[in-house]
C-alpha positions in Angstrom: -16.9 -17.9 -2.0 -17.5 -14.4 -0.3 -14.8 -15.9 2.8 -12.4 -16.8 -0.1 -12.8 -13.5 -2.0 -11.6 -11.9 1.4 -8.6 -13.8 2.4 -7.7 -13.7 -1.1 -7.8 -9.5 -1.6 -6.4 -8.9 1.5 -3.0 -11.7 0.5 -2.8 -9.9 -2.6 -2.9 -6.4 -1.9 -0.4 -7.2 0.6 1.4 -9.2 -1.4 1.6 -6.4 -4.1 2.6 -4.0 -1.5 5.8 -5.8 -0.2 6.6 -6.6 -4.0 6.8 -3.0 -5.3 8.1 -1.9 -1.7 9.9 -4.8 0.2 11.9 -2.8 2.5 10.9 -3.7 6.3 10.3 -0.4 8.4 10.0 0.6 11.9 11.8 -0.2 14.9 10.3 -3.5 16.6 10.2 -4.7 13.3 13.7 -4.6 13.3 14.4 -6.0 16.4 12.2 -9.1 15.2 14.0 -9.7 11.9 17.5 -9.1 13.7 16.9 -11.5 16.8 14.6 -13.9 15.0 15.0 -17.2 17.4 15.1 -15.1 20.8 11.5 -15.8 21.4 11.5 -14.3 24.8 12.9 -10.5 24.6 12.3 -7.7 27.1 8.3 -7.3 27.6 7.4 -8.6 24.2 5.2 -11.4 24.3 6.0 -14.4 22.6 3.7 -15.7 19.9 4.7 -12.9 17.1 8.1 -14.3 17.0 7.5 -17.7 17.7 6.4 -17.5 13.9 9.0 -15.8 12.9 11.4 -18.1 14.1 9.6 -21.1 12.4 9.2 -19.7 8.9 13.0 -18.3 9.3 14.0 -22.0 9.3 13.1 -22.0 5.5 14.8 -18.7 4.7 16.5 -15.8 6.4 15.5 -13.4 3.2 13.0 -10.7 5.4 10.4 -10.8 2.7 9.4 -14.7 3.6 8.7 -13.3 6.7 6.6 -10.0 5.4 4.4 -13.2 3.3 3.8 -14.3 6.8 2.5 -11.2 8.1 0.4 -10.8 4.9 -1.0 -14.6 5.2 -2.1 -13.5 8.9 -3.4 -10.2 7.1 -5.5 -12.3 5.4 -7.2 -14.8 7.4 -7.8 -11.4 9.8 -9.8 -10.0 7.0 -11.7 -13.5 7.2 -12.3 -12.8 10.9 -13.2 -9.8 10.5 -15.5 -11.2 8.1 -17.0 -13.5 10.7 -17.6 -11.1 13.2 -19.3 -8.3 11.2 -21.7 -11.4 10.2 -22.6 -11.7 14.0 -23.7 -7.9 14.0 -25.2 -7.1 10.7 -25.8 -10.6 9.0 -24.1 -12.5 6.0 -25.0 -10.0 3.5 -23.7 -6.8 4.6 -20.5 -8.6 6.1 -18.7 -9.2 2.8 -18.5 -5.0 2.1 -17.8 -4.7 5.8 -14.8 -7.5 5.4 -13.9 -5.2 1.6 -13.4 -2.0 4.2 -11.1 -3.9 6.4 -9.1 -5.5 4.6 -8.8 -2.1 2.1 -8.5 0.1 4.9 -5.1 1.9 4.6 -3.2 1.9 8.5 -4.3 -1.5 9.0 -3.3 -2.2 5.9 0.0 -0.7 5.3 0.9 -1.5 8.7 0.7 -5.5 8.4 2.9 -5.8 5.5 5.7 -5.8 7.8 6.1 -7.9 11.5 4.2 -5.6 13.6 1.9 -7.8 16.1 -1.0 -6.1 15.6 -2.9 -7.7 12.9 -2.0 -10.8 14.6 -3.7 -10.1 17.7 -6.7 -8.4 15.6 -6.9 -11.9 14.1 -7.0 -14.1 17.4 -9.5 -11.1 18.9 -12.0 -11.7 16.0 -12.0 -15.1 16.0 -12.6 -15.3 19.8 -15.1 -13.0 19.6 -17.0 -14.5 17.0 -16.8 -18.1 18.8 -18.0 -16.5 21.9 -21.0 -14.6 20.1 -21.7 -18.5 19.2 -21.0 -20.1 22.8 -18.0 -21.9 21.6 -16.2 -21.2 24.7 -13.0 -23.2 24.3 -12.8 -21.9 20.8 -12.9 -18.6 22.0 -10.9 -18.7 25.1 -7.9 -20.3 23.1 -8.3 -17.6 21.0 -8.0 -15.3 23.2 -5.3 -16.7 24.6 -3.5 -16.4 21.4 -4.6 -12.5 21.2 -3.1 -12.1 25.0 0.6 -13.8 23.8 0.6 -11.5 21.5 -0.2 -8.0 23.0 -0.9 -6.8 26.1 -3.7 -4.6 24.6 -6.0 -8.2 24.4 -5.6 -8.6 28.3 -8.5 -5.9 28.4 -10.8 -8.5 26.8 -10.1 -11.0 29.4 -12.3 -9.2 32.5 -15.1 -8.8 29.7 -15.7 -11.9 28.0 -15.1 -13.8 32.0 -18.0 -11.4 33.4 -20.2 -11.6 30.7 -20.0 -15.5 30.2 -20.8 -15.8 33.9 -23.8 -13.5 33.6 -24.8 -15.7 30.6 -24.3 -19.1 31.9 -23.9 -18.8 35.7 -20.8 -21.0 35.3 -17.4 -19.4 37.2 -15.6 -22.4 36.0 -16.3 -21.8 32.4 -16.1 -17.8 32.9 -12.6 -18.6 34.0 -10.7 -20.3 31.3 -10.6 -16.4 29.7 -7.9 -15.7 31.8 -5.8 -18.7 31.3 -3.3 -17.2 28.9 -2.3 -13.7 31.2 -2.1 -16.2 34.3 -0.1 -18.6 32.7 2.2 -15.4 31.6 2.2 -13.7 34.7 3.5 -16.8 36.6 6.3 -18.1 33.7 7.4 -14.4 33.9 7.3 -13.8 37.8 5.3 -10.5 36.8 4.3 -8.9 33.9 8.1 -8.5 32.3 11.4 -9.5 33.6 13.5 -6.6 35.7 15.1 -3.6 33.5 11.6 -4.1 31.3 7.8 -2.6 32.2 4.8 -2.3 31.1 2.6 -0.7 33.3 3.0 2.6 35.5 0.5 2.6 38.5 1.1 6.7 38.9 -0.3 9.0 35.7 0.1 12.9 35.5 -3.1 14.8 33.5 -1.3 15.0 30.5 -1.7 11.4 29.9 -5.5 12.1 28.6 -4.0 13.7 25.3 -3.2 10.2 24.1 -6.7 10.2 24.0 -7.3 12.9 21.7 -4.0 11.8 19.5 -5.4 7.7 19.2 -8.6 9.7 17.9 -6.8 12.0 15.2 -4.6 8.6 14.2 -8.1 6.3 13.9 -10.0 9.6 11.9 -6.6 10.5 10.1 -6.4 7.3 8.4 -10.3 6.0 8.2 -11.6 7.3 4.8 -14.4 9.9 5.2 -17.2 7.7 3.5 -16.3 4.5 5.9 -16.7 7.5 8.9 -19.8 8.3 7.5 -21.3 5.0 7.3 -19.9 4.6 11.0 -21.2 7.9 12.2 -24.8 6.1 10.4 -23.9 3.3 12.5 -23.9 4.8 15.5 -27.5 6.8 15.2 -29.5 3.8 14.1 -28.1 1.9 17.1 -28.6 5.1 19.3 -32.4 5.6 17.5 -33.6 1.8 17.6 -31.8 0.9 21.3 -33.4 -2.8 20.8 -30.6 -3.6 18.1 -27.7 -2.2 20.7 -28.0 -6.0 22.4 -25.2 -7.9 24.5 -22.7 -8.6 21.3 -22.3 -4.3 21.6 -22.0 -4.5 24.8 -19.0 -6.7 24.5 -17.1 -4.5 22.4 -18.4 -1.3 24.0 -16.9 -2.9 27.1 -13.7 -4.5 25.8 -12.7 -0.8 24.0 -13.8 1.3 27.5 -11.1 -1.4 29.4 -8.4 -0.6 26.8 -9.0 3.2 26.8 -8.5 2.8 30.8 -5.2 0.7 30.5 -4.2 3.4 27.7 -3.5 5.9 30.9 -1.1 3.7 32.6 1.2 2.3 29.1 4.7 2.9 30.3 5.3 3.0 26.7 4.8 6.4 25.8 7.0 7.7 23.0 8.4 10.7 21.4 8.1 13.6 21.1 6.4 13.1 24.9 6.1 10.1 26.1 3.2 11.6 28.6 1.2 12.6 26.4 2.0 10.2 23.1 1.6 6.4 22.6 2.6 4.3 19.2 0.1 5.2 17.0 -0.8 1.2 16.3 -3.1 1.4 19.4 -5.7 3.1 17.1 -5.5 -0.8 15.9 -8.6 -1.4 18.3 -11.0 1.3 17.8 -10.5 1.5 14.0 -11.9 -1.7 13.8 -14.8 -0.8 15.9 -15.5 1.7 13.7 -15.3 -0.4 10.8 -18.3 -2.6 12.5 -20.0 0.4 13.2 -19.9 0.9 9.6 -21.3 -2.5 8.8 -23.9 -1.3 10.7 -24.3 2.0 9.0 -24.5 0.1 5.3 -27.2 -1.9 6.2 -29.6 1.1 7.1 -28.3 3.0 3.1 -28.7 -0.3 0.5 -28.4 2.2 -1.9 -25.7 4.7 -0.7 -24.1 2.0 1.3 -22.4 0.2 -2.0 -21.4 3.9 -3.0 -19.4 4.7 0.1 -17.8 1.7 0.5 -16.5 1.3 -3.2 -15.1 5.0 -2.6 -13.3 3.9 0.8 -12.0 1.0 -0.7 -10.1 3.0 -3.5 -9.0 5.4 -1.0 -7.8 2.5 1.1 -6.1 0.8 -1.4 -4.2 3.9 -2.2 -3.8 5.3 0.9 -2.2 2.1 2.1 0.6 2.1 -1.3 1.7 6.1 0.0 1.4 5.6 3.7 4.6 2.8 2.9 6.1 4.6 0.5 6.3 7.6 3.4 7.8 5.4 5.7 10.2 3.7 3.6 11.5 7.1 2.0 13.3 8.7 6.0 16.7 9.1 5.2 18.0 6.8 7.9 15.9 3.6 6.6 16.9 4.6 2.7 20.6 4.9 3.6 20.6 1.2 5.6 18.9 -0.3 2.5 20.9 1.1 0.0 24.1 0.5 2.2 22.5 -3.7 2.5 22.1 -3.4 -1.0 25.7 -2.4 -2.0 27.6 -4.6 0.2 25.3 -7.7 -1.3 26.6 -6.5 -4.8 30.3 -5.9 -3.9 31.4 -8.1 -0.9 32.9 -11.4 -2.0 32.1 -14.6 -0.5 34.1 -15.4 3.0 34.7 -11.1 3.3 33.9 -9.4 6.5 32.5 -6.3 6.8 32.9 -4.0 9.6 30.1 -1.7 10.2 30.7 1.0 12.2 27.2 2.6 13.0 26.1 5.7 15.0 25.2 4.8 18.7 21.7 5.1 20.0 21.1 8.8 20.7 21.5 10.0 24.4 18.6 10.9 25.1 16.3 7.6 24.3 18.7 6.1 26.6 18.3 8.4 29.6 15.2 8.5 29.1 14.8 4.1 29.2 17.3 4.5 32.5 14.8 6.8 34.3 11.6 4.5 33.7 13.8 1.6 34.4 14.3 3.1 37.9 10.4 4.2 38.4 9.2 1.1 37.5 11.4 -1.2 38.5 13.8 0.3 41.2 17.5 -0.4 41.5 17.1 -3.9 39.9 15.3 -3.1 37.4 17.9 0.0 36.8 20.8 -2.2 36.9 18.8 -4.5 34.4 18.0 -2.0 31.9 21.9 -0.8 31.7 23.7 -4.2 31.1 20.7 -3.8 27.9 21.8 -0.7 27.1 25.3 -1.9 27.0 23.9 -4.5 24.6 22.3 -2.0 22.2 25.7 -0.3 22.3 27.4 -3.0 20.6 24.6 -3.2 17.9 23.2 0.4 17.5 19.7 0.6 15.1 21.8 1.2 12.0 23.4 -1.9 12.4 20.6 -4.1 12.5 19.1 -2.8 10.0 21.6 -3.1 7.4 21.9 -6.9 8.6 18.0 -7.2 8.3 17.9 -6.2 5.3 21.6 -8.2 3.9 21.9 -11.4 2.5 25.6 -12.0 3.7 25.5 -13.8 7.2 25.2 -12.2 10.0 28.7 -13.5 11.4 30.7 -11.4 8.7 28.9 -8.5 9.6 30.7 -7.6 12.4 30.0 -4.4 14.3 33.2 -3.9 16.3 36.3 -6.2 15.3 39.8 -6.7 17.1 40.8 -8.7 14.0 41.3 -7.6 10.4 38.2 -6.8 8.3 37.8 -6.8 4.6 35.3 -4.1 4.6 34.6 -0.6 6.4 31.4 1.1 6.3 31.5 4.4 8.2 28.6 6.8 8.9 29.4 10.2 8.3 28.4 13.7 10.3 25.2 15.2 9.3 25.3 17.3 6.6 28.0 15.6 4.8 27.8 15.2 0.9 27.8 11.5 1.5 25.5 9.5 4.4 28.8 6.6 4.9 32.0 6.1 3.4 32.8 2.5 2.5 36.4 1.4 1.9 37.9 -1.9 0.7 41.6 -3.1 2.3 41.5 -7.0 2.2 43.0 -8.3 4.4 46.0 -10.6 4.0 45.8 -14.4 3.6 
């Protein structure tokens, strides 16, 4: 009952959350919902859209595939569930499974196709099934955590070393690895030329993604659910006999991630040295949700207090953090310019849309790590993709994300006539785009 009562709050807050907000935002998002059956694109890893591409078979409408995400949400929270049950025992897992699936990044963030909550949901599960010594369980887990994101690689090393040290087996420690091997060799490395993922040389500034993952993971924990953690963390620190191998596992798996954090060639604006995307704060958030399971189980009184008030936060937290991404101008003007075309463009009508390019700097700044990482192939590579992009600029996608008309009658350049002409205008001007309506002769 307690594992239903989990899956079921975590489908239907996120359920609720698409409903009263179904636009989809952020970039990769984007990219997901625009090339839904390329299942190998760039460095992305596979699994994430494999999904996609499956449930798009029933429906191209994007909110089938938010459902998706919030189905995965769900059965995360149960993993979650699952885990916190190896640390702190069946009865303080069900409030520690209430502050995960309430909590408001993790939340917000898996109501649209990010791949995060996915690979949070293969990482529990392995973990838990290793905890257990169900070690083909957990490695095919794990496996599905490491198609997802590379951030799951850094639990490979750990969960091979410490099976070995628990069952003297190098053949059983081994099978951890199976998924990033079997990557590394369909791939010929860890992405294909124009693309990276890691950089092996770091400049000093790269320890302030430190201090910003921290700021994101305290920014968006609620204060009681920090408290309980901060609880956590000085009963484990006070009785060191409860601080046993299981901690040591995720101690270990979050040190190896912080490490790889350095050398992410995927640093992003407003300084790529010194900034990653804030969804790496994916992995010690929840850390510090199990510290917190920890932390309720030494207040039974206090404990129920804190975690109804970081629930409530949670829950409302999550509803504004959307509704602040949703609301940016550029994302409002795409929707509404979907919308509008759905309403007015007749069946068989083209469209041309005629969207800004990709600002100049994003792609100097792709050509330059193209060349650092990957020399003149990979420089050559990552211009015939700019090329690409140029073709089908951000704005473009979105507004065919987010359009019921087929894709093939949204056209974004056209040597032939088209019904339909949606400009975007400068900056400042009283309108965002000018549409006009010549159709074209039969």
């Amino acid at each position: 009952m307690r594992l239903a009562a989990v899956f079921l709050l975590g489908l239907l807050l996120r359920v609720a959350i698409i409903v009263t907000n179904p636009i989809v935002w952020g970039g990769d998002t984007i990219i997901r919902l625009f090339d839904r059956h390329i299942l190998l694109k760039s460095y992305q890893l596979p699994l994430l859209q494999v999904l996609i591409s499956a449930v798009s078979t029933i429906s191209m409408n994007p909110i089938v595939v938010q459902f998706l995400i919030a189905v995965i949400g769900a059965v995360a929270g149960v993993g979650f569930y699952l885990l916190a049950a190896d640390f702190a025992g069946e009865k303080f897992a069900f409030p520690a499974a209430l502050l995960f699936v309430t909590h408001p990044y993790i939340l917000a963030v898996s109501t649209v196709p990010f791949q995060e909550i996915l690979m949070l949901a293969a990482l529990f599960f392995a973990f838990h099934f290793f905890y257990n010594e169900h070690w083909i369980a957990a490695a095919l887990c794990l496996g599905a955590a490491c198609l997802t994101r590379y951030e799951a690689w850094a639990a490979c090393p750990v969960l091979a070393v410490v099976c070995w040290l628990r069952t003297r087996n190098i053949v059983r420690a081994a099978i951890f690895g199976w998924a990033s091997v079997a990557w590394i060799l369909f791939r010929h490395g860890l992405s294909t030329p124009g693309h990276f993922v890691l950089e092996r040389s770091i400049s000093l500034w790269r320890f302030q993604r430190y201090i910003y993952i921290g700021w994101i993971t305290l920014k968006f924990t609620p204060i009681p659910t920090l408290l309980l953690a901060a609880t956590g963390v000085w009963l484990l620190w006070r009785s060191r006999a409860k601080l046993d191998w299981r901690w040591s596992v995720q101690f270990a798996f979050l040190a190896v991630f912080l490490v790889s954090l350095l050398f992410s060639a995927h640093g992003v604006a407003p300084d790529p040295e010194r900034y990653v995307t804030s969804r790496e704060a994916h992995i010690p958030m929840y850390v510090i949700l199990l510290l917190a399971a920890a932390g309720y189980s030494f207040w039974p009184r206090i404990g129920p207090i804190a975690a109804a008030l970081s629930v409530a936060l949670g829950i409302f937290g999550a509803f504004r953090y959307v509704q602040f991404e949703t609301s940016k101008p550029d994302i409002q003007t795409d929707y509404r310019v979907a919308r509008y075309l759905d309403e007015h463009v007749s069946e068989h009508e083209r469209v041309l849309i005629e969207a800004p390019p990709l600002p100049p700097g994003q792609a100097r700044l792709y050509l330059e790590k193209a060349r650092a990482t990957g020399g003149a192939e990979g420089y050559r590579a990552a211009e015939k993709e700019l090329a690409e992009i140029a073709i089908t600029p951000p704005d473009y996608q979105r507004v065919v994300a987010y359009s019921r008309i087929p894709r093939e009658r949204l056209l974004p350049r056209s040597d032939d006539c088209a019904d339909w002409t949606v400009k975007w205008n400068a900056p400042g001007s009283p309108e965002p785009v000018t549409f006009s309506h010549q159709p074209c002769p039969k």
